[in-house]
C-alpha positions as CSV (number, residue, x, y, z in Angstrom):
1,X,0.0,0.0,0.0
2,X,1.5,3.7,-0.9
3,X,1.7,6.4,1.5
4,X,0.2,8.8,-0.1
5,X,-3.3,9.3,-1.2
6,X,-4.9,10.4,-4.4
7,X,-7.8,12.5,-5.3
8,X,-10.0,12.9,-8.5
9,X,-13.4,13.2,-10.0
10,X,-14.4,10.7,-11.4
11,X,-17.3,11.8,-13.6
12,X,-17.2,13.7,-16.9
13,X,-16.6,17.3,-16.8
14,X,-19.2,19.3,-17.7
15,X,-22.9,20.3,-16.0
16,X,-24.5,16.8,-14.6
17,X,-27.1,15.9,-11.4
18,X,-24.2,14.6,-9.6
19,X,-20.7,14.5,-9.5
20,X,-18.4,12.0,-7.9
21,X,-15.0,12.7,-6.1
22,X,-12.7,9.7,-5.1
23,X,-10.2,9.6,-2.4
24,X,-7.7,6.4,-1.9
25,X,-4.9,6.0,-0.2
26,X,-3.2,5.8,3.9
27,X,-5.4,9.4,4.5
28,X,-8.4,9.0,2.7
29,X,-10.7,9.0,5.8
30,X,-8.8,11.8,7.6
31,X,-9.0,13.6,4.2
32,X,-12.7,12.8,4.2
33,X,-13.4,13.7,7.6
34,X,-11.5,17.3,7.2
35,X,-13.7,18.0,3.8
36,X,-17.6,16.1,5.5
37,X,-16.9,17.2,9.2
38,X,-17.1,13.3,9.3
39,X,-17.6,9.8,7.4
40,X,-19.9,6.9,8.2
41,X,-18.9,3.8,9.1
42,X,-17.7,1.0,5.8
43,X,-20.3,0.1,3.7
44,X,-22.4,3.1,4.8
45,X,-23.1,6.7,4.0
46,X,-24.2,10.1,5.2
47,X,-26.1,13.0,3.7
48,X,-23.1,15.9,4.6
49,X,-22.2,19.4,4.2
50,X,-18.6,19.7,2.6
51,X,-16.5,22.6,3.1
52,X,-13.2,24.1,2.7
53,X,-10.3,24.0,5.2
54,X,-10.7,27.6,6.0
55,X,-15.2,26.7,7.0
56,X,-16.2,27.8,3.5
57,X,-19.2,26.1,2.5
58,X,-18.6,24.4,-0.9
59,X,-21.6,21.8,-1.9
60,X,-23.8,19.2,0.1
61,X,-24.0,16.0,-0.6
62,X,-23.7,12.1,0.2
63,X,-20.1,10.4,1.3
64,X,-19.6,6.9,0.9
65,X,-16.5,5.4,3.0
66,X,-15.0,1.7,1.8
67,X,-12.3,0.5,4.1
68,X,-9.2,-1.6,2.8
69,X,-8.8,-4.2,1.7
70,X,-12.6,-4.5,1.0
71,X,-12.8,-1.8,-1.7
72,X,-11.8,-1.4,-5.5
73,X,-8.2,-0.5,-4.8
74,X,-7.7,-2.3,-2.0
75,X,-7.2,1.2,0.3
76,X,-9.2,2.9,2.5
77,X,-11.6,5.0,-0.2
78,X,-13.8,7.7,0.1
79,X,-16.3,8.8,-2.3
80,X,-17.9,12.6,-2.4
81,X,-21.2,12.7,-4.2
82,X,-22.1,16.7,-5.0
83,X,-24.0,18.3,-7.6
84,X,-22.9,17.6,-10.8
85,X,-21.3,21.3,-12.3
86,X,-17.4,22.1,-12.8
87,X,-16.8,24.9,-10.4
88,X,-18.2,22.8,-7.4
89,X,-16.4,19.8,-8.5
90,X,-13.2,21.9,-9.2
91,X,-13.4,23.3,-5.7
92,X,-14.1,20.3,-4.0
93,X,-11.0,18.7,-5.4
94,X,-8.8,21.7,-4.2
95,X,-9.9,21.3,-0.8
96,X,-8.9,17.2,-0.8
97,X,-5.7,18.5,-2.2
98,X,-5.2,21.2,0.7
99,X,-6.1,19.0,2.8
100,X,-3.2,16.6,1.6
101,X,-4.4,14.6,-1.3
102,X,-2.3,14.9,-4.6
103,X,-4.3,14.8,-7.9
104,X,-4.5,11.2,-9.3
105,X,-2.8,10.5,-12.2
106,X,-4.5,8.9,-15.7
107,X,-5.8,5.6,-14.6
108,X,-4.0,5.1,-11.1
109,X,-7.0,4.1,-9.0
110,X,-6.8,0.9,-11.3
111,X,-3.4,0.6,-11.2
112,X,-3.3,0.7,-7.4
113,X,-6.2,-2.0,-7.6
114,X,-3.6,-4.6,-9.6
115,X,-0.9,-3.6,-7.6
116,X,-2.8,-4.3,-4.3
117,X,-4.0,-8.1,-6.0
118,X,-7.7,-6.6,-6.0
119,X,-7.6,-7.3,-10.1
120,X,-4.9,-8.4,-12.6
121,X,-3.9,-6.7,-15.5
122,X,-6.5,-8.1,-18.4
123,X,-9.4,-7.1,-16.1
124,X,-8.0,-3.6,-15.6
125,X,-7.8,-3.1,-19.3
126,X,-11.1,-4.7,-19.9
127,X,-12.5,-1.7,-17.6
128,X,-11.9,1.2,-19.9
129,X,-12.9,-1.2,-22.7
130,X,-16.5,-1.3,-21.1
131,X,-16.4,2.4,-20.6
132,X,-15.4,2.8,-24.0
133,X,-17.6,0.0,-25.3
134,X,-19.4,1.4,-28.5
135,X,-21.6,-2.1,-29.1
136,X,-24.1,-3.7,-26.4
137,X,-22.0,-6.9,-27.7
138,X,-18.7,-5.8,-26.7
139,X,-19.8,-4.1,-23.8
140,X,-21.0,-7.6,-22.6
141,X,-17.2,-9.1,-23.4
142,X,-16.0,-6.5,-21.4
143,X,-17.9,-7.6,-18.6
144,X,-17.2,-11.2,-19.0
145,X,-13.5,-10.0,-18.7
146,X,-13.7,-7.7,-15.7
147,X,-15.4,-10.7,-13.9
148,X,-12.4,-12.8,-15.0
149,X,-13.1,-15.2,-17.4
150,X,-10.5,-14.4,-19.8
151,X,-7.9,-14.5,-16.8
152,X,-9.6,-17.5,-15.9
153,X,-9.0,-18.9,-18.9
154,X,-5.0,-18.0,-19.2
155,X,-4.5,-18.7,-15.4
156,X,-5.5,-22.8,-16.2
157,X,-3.4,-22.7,-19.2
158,X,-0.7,-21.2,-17.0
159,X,-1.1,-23.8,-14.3
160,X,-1.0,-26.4,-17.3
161,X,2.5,-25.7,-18.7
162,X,3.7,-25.9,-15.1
163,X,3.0,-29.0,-14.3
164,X,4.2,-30.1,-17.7
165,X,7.4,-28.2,-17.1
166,X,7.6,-29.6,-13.7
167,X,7.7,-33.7,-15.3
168,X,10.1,-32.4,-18.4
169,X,12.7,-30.8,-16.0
170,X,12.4,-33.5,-13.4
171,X,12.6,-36.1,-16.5
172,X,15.9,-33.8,-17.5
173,X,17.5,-33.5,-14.1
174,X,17.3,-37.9,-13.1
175,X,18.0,-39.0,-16.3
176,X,18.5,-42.4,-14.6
177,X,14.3,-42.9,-15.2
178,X,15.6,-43.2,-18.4
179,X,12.5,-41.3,-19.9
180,X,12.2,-41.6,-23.6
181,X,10.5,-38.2,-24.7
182,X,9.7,-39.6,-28.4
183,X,8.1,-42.5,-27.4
184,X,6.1,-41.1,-24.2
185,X,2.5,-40.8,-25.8
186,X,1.4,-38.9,-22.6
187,X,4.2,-36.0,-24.0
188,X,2.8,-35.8,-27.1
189,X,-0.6,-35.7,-26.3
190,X,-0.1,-33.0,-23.4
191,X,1.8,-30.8,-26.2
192,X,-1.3,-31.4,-28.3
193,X,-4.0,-30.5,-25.6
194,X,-1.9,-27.1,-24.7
195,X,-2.2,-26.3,-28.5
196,X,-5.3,-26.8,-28.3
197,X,-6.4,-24.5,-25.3
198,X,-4.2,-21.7,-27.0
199,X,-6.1,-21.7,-30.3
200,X,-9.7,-21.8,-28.4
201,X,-8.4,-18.4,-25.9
202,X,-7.4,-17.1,-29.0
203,X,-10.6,-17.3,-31.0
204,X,-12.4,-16.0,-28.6
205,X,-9.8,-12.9,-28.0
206,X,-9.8,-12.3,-31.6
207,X,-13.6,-11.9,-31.2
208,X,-13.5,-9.2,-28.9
209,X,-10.6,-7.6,-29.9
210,X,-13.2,-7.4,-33.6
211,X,-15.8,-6.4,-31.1
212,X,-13.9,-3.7,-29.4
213,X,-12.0,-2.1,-32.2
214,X,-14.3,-3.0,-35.0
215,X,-13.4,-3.3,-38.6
216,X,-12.0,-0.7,-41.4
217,X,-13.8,-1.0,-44.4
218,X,-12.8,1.0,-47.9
219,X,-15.1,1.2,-50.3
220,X,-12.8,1.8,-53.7
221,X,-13.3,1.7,-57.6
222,X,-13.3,3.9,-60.6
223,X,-15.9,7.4,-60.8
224,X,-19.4,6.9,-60.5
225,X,-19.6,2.9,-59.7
226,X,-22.0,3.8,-56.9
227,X,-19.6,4.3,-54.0
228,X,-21.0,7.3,-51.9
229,X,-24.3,5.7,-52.7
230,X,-23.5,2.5,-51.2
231,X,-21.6,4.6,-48.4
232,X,-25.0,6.3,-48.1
233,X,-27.2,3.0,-48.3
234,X,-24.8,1.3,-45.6
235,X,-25.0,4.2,-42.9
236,X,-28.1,4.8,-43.1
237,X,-28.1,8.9,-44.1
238,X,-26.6,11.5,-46.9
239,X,-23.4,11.8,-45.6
240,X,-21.5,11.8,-49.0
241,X,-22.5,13.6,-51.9
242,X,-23.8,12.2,-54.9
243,X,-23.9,13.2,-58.8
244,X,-23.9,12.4,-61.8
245,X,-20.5,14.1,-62.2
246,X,-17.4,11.8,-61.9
247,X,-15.1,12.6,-59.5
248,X,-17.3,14.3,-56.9
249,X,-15.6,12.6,-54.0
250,X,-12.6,14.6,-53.4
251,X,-11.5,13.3,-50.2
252,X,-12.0,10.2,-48.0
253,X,-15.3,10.3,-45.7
254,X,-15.5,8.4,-42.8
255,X,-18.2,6.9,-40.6
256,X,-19.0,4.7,-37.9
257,X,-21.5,2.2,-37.9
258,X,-23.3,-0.5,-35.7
259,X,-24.1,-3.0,-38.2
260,X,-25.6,-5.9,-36.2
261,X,-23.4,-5.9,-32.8
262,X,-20.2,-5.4,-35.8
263,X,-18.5,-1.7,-35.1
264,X,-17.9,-0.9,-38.6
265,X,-15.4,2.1,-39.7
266,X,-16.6,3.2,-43.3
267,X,-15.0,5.1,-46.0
268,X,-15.9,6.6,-48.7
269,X,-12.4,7.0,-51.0
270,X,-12.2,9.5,-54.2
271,X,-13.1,7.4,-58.1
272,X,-9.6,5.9,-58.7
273,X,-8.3,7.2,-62.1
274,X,-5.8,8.7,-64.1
275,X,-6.7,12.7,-63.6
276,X,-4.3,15.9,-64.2
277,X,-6.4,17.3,-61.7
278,X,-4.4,18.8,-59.0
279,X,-6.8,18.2,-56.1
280,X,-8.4,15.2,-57.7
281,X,-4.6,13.5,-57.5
282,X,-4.6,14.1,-54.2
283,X,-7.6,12.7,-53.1
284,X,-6.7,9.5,-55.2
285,X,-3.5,9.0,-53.0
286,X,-5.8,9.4,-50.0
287,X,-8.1,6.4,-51.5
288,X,-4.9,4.3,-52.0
289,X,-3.7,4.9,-48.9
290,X,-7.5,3.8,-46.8
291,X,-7.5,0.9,-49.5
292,X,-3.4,-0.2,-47.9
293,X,-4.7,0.7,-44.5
294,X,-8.3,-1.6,-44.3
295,X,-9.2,-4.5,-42.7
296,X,-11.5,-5.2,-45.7
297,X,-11.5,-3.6,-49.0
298,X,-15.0,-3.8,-51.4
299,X,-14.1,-3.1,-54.6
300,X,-17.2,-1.6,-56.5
301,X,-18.0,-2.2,-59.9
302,X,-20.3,-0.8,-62.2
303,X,-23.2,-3.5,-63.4
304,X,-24.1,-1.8,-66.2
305,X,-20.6,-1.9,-68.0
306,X,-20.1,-5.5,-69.4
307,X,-16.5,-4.8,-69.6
308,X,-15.5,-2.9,-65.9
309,X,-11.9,-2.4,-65.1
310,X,-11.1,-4.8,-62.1
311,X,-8.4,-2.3,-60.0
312,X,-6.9,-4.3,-57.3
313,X,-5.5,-7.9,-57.7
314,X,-5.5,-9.7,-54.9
315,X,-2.5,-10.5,-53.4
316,X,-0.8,-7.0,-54.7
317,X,-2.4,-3.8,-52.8
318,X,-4.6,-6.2,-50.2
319,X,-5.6,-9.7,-49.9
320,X,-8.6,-8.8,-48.0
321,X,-11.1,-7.6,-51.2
322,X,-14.7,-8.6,-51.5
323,X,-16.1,-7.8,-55.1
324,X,-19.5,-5.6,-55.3
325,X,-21.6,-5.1,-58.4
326,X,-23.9,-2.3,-58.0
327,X,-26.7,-0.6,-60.0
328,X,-28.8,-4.0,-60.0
329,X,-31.7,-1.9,-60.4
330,X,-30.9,-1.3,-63.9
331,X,-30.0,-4.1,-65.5
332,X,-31.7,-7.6,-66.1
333,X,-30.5,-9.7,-63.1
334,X,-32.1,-12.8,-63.6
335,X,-30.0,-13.3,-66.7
336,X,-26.7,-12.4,-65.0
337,X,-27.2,-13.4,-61.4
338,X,-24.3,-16.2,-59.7
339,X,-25.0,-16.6,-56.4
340,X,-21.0,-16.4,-56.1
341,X,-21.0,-12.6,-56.7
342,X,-22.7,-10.0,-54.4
343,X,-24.9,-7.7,-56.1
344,X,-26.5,-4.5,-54.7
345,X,-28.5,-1.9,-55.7
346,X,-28.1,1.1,-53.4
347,X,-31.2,2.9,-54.8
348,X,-34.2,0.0,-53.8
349,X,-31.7,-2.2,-51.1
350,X,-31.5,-5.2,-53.1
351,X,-28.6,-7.3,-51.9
352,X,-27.6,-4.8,-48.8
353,X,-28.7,-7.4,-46.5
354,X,-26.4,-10.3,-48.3
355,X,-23.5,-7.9,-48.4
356,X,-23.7,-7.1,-44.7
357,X,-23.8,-10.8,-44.0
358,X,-20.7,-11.3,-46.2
359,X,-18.8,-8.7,-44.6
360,X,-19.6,-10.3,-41.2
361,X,-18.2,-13.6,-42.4
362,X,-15.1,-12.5,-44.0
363,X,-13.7,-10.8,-41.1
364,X,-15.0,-13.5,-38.4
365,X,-18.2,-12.1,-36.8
366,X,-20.1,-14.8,-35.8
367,X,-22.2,-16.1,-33.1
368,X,-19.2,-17.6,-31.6
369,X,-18.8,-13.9,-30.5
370,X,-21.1,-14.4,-27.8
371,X,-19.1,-16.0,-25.7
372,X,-16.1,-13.4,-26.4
373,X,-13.5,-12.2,-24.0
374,X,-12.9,-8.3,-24.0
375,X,-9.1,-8.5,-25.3
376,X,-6.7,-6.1,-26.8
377,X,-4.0,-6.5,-29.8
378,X,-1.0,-6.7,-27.1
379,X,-3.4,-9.9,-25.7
380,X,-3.3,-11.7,-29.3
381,X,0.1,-11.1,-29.8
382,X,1.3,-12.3,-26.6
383,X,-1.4,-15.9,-27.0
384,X,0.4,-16.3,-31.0
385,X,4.1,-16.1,-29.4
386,X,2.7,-18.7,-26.5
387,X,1.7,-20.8,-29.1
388,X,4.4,-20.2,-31.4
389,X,7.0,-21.2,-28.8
390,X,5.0,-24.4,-27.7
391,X,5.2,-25.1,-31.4
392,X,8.7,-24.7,-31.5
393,X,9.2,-26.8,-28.5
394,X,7.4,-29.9,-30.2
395,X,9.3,-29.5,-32.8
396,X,12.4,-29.6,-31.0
397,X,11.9,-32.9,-29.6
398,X,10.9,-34.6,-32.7
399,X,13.6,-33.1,-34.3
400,X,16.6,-33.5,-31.6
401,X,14.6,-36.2,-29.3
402,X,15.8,-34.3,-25.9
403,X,13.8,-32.8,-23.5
404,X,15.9,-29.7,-22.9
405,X,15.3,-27.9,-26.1
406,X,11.3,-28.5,-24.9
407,X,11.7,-27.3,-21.9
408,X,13.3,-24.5,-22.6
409,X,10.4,-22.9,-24.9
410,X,8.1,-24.4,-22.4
411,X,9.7,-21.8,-19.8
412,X,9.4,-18.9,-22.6
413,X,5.9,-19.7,-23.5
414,X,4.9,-19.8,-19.6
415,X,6.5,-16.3,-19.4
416,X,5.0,-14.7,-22.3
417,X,1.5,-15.9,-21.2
418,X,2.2,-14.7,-18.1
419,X,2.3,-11.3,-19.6
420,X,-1.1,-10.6,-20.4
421,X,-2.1,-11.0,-16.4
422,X,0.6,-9.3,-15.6
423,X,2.8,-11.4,-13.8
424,X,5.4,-11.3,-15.9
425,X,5.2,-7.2,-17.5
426,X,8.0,-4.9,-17.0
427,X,7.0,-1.7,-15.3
428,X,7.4,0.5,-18.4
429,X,4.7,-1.5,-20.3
430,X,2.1,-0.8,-17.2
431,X,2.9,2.9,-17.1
432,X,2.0,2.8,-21.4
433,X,-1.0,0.6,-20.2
434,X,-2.5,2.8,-17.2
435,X,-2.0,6.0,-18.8
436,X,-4.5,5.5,-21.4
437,X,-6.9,5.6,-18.4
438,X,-9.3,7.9,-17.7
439,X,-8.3,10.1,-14.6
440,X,-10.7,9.1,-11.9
441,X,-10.9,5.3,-12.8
């Protein structure tokens, strides 16, 4: 536990009903106390009148006292309730910090909660995911994260590849039980079930790490194939605008959209062409650049032009590019339709609804998301590199038939998952985590 003790609001700036002030730390009750003339007893609170050091009256309201370690950072914490504006708030925070508080830092109450073993380091980060949770869907993988099950999940793995390590080295160090790595099944089929375990965390933190972030879309092609239309169609308004002019779309336009439970990031790119046009050619580059930079790329082509110029091969720009005929609507579909192509028609809908289902599958959005854990890029990179070194490890002892090589990744991939908990993460890496924090939380 530190020795000092931290102050901050913890709600939004700006005019509310109520605003909330947090104190934690060695002095939060004499702190408390100095500001509400008293505090109730844990678990309880008082309606008070709070007040300055020098007797001037600053707000009324309601003070909630939790004791250590029973509280969310594991310290004594006090919570002042007020109204809701800045100027009360602001004051009230002066007088915790005459009265000896220092302002919090971004994110230190949760730091202080995984320092004190209140929460580990996965369910710290899955808090501001929640707060900043744009999807009722990954909101709820948020939650499933703060209550553990993702650290659930990696502490049982973790507890697996110790016990494995524990019979490899003690295999290693009496080599007079003459073990025979190769042709111990049990060895081979532990390897297997680890592997195993690794790919299913990892589905599931791919699915909330989609759920979280979402997905960048770029919708591409030449002038006037129907983009801003279909950019239109997709968000639901007449954000971009459309003519019969080519090249009306001089810049990229961008969007966010809920599409199903799916956070989708939308844009609009400039007609892709050869153009002299100074500002034109610079709204092209900008298109090539969203296309380089999406998750997903739809390349829109004209249906009424037999002969439309494909732009992007796949395999040389992107490999991620879905194919989208549009203007439906004015052509004979029954006599071109393959259920192998998607075809649209921004104008009456026809085909949006097959298009958002493609989308959905070729970026992994499933119902297999329901059962997501709220995870982070760092998470998935850290659960590959697990995997990757148990990988390596197998193929070690096939290769050399010893145990040592095995063990050795076995010690790397126990470390590395024991990074996303926090176990195992260098203090630099939790002061880049924690300050991405909200001050307050």
């Amino acid at each position: 536990m530190t020795a000092d003790t931290i102050a901050a609001i913890a709600t939004p700036s700006g005019v509310g009903g109520i605003g909330v002030l947090r104190l934690s730390g060695i002095n939060a009750h004499a702190i408390g106390k100095a500001i509400a003339g008293e505090v109730p007893p844990a678990g309880e609170f008082s309606y008070r009148c709070f007040q300055d050091l020098n007797g001037n009256e600053i707000d009324q309201g309601i003070v909630l006292c939790f004791s250590s370690p029973s509280s969310f950072t594991g310290e004594d914490v006090i919570e002042l309730q007020g109204h809701g504006g800045p100027v009360p708030m602001a004051m009230l925070l002066d007088a915790c910090i005459q009265a000896g508080a220092r302002r919090a830092e971004p994110g230190e109450f949760s730091q202080r909660a995984f320092l004190n073993d209140r929460i580990d380091l996965a369910q710290a980060e899955a808090i501001t995911d929640l707060i900043n949770s744009a999807t009722e869907q990954a909101a709820r993988s948020a939650v499933r994260s703060i209550k553990g099950a993702f650290s659930d999940h990696v502490q049982g793995l973790e507890q697996e590849l110790i016990r494995f390590r524990m019979y490899i080295e003690a295999a290693i160090d009496f080599p007079e039980e003459e073990i025979d790595f190769l042709a111990d099944k049990g060895i081979m089929s532990r390897l297997k079930n680890i592997k195993t375990q690794l790919k299913q965390i990892l589905e599931r933190a791919n699915a909330g790490e989609l759920l979280q972030h979402g997905v960048q879309i770029a919708l591409v092609g030449e002038p006037n194939v129907g983009k801003s239309s279909l950019f239109n169609a997709l968000i639901g308004s007449e954000a971009a605008i459309v003519t019969e002019i080519p090249g009306t779309t001089r810049d990229v336009i961008a969007q966010s959209i809920n599409l199903d439970g799916l956070l989708i990031h939308l844009m609009d790119t400039a007609g892709i062409r050869k153009s002299e046009d100074v500002v034109e050619k610079i709204g092209i580059d900008r298109a090539r650049q969203a296309l380089a930079s999406a998750d997903l790329v739809l390349e829109l082509r004209d249906s009424t032009i037999k002969k439309s110029k494909k732009l992007i091969t796949s395999g040389t720009e992107t490999n991620k590019v879905l194919t989208v005929y549009t203007k439906t609507d004015l052509i004979n579909t029954a006599k071109t339709s393959n259920e192998n192509e998607i075809r649209v028609s921004s104008k009456t809908g026809q085909g949006i609804p097959g298009l958002i289902q493609r989308i959905k599958e070729e970026v992994g959005f499933s119902i297999a998301t329901a059962s997501a854990f709220s995870a982070r890029k760092r998470h998935i990179s850290l659960l590959q590199s697990t995997f990757l070194a148990v990988e390596r490890g197998e193929n070690e002892l096939i290769a050399a038939g010893a145990g040592e090589l095995l063990a050795e990744e076995l010690r790397l991939a126990h470390n590395t998952l024991g990074e996303i908990t926090g176990k195992m993460t260098a203090d630099d890496l939790l002061g880049e985590i924690f300050s991405s924090f909200c001050i307050g939380k």
